[in-house]
Phi, psi and omega in degrees: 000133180258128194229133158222077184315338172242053191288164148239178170353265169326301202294308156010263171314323192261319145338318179286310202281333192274327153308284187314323195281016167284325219241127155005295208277333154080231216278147145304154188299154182282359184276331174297308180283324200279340165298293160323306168300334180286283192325294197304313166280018178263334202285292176306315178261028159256356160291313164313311198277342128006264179286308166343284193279195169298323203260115196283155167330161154231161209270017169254016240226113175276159185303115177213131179286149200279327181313332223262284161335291153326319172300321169290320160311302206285310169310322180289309175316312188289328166326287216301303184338280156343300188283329165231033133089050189245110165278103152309351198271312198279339204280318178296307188284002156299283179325315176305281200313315151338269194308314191290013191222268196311297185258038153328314195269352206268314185253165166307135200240131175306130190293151179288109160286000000 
């Protein structure tokens, strides 16, 4: 696997759109990806519960990393991001100012050292 920890977002998101923009068929309609994506998280949490959870591998069952699964959440999302022009970068530092403004207040906070 070829690593480059410090991509951001954006390189992310341009990166994805430079794979898809090989191929004839470019991005699926989003109602396609929120399927696919919907698919991608079952693929996760049945791996989590895997480990997590109760419910164990039966030994005819291939091996899948919970990372893999996430990697596959995340490549659909930037897709769906994509196909409809979303800068994820802006969509997250919404969401941050959010949780720092609105729910500030919503969890308990670690005591100070």
């Amino acid at each position: 696997m070829t690593v480059n920890a410090d991509k951001s977002m954006r390189q992310l998101q341009q990166e994805v759109d430079r794979h898809i923009g090989q191929f004839k068929e470019g991005y699926f309609a989003p109602m396609e990806m929120l399927a696919r994506m919907t698919e991608e998280l079952g693929e996760l949490a049945r791996e989590v519960n895997h480990v997590y959870g109760p419910k164990k591998k039966k030994e005819t069952e291939a091996e899948k990393l919970i990372e893999e699964e996430m990697g596959d959440v995340l490549f659909v999302l930037i897709c769906m991001a994509n196909s409809m022009e979303i800068d994820l970068q802006e969509a997250h530092d919404g969401v941050m100012e959010k949780f720092r403004t609105r729910d500030k207040d919503r969890w308990t906070r670690k005591e100070e050292q």
